[in-house]
C-alpha positions in Angstrom: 5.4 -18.6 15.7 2.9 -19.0 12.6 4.3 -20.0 9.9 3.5 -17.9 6.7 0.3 -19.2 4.2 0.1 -17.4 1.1 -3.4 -16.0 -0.6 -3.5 -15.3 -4.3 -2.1 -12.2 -5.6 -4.8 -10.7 -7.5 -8.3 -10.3 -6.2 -10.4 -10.4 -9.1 -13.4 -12.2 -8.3 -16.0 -10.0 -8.7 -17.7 -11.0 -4.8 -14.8 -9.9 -3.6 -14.3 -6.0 -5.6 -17.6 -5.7 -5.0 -17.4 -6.1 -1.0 -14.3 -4.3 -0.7 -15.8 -1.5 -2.9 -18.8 -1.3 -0.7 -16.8 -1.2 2.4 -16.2 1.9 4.6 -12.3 1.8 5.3 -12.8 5.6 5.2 -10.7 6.0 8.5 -7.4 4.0 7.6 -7.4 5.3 4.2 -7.4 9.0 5.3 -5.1 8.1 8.2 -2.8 6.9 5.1 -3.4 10.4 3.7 -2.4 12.1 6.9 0.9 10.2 7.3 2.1 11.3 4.0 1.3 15.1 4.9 3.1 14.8 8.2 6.0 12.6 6.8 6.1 15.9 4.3 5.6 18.8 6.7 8.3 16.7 9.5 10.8 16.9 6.4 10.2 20.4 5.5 9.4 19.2 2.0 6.1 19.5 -0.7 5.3 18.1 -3.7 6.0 20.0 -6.5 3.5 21.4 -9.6 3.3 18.1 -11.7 4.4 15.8 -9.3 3.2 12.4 -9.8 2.2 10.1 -7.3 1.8 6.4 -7.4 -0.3 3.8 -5.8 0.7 0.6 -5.8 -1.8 -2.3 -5.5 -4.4 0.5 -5.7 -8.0 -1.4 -5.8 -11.2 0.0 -5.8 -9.1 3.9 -5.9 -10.0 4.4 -2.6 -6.2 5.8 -1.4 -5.8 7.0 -5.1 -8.6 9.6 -4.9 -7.7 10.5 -1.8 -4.3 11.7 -3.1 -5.8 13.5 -6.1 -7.9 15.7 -3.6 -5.5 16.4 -0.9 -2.6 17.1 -3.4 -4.8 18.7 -6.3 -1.9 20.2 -8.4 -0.1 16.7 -8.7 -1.3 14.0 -11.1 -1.9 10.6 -9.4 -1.3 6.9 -11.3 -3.2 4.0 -9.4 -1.7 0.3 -10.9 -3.6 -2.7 -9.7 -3.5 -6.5 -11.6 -7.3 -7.0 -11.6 -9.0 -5.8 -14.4 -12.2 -5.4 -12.3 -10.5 -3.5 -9.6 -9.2 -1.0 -12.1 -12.6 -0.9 -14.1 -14.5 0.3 -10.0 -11.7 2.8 -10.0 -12.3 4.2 -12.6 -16.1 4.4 -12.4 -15.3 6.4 -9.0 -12.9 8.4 -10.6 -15.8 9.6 -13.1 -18.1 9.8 -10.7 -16.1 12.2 -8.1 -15.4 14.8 -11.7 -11.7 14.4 -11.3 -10.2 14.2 -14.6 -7.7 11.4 -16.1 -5.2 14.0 -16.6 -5.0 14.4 -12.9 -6.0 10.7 -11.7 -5.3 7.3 -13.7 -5.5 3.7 -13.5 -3.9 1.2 -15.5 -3.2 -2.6 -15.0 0.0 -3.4 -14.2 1.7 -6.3 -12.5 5.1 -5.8 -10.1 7.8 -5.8 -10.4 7.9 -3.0 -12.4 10.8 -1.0 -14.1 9.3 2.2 -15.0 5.5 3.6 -15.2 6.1 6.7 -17.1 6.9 9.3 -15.2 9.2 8.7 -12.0 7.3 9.1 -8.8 8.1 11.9 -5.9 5.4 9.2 -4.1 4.8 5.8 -4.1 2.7 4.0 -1.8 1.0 0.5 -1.2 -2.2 -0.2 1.2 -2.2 -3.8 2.2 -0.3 -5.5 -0.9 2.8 -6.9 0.7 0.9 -10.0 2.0 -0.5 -10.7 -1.1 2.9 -10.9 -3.0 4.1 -14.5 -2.6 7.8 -12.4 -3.4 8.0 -9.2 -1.6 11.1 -8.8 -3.8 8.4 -7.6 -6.5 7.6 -4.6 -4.1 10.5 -3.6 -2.9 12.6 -4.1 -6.1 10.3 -2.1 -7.9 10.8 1.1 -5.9 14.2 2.7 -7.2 13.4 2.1 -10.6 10.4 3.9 -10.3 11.3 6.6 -8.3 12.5 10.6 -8.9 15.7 11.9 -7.3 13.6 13.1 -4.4 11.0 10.5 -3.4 8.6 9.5 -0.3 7.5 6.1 -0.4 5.1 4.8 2.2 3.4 1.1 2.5 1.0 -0.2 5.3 0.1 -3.5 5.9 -0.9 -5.8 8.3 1.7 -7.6 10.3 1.4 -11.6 11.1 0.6 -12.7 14.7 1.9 -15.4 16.7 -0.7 -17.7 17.0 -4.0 -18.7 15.6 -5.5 -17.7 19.1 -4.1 -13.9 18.2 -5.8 -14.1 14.5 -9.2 -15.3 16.3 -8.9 -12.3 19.0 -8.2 -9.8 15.9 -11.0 -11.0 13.8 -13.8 -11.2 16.9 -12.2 -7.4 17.3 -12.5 -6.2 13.7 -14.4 -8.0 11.2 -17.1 -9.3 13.6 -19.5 -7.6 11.6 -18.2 -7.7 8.3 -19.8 -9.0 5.6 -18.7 -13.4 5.0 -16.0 -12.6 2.1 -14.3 -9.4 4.3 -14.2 -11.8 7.6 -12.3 -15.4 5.7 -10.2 -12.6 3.4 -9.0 -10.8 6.2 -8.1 -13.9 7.9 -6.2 -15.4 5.4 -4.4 -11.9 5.0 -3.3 -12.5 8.4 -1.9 -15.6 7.8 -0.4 -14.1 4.5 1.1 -11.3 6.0 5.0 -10.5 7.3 6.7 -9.7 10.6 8.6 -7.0 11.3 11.8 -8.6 11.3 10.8 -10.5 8.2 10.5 -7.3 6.5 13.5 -5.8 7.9 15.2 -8.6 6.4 13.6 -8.0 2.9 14.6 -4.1 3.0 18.1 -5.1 3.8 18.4 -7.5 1.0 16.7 -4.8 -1.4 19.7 -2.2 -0.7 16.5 0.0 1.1 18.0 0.6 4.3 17.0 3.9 4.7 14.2 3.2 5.0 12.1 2.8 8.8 9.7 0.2 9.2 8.1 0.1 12.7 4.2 -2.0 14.4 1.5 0.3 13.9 -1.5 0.0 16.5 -2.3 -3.6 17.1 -2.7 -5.4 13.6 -0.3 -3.3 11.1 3.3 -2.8 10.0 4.5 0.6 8.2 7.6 0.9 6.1 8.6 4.7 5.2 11.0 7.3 4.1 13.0 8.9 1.5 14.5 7.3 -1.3 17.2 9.2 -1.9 20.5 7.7 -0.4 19.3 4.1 -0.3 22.1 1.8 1.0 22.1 -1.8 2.2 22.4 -2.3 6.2 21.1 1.0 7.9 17.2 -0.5 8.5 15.9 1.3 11.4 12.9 1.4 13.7 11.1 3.8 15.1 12.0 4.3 18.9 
């Protein structure tokens, strides 16, 4: 098995916000969108008028805005640590005519404690790898969460061999521009297994939460909040 190699945590050189701004991941991020609506409609539950939704790790905005139109009576907070990232979210934001009072960025770094409101949602896209302490996430997610809340994180999950990486690049960043094809790489090699993160949510006291392999390169942990205890982890069948 691979052993893990950390990447830095914040991407803030500006090559790299502007490819990842420029890319098209227009098909995971709205299949990120969909999950949370059928997590919702499987539960028989809906966000309610005011309900705030957070995006952890949120980059360029690109699941943030996508919350603020789907879920259009609920006000959206997107935290990232690079200043650049935050300032391309922003610009988006201004540029799609959704208002701050309904979508907002701010800097912040995890773990975090509170971020004003608590959250009926919180959700991460790809920022588990980059945390050299996945504590920071998952420590972070009862403090910041309502009575009631979803949470949701996708990520890519490591492989077992370089041979594997190779065979997932050649299959999805073939054609990406240099700086996508050695980040997404390295993000391989940065990322967790499954039972890795198992472990972490058991450790965290989130074990009621599911965390399951998504197609052939990603992980997703998800659930409710509410009734969090220690020991129940459980995959999807």
């Amino acid at each position: 098995m691979l052993l893990r190699i950390t990447e830095p945590e914040v991407m803030n050189d500006p090559l790299q916000v502007d490819a990842y701004a420029a890319a098209d991941f227009s098909n995971t991020d709205q299949a990120m969108v969909d999950r949370i609506a059928t997590l919702l409609e499987s539960s028989g539950n809906s966000f309610p008028d005011q309900a705030r939704l957070l995006d952890l790790g949120c980059g360029p905005g690109n699941i943030s805005s996508r919350l603020a139109q789907r879920w259009p009576h609920c006000s959206v907070l997107g935290l990232d640590a690079a200043d650049r990232m935050i300032a391309v979210a922003d610009e988006r934001r201004s540029a799609a005519g959704i208002s701050r009072e309904r979508l907002r960025y701010k800097k912040a770094f995890l773990p975090l404690s509170q971020a004003g409101k608590p959250a009926n949602l919180i959700v991460s896209n790809s920022l588990l790898h980059h945390l050299h302490d996945p504590h920071q996430l998952w420590s972070s997610l009862i403090p910041l969460a309502s009575a009631h809340c979803l949470v949701l994180h996708r990520d890519l999950r490591r492989p077992d061999s370089e041979a594997c990486i190779d065979q997932l690049c050649d299959r999805h960043v073939a054609n990406a521009p240099a700086v996508l094809q050695r980040d997404y790489r390295a993000s391989l090699h940065a990322s967790f297994t499954l039972e890795e993160v198992k472990a972490q949510l058991h450790d965290a006291g989130l074990g009621c939460l599911q965390v399951f392999a998504v197609e052939d390169r990603y992980l997703e942990v998800g659930g409710w909040i509410t009734g969090c205890q220690a020991g129940s982890v459980q995959s999807r069948p």
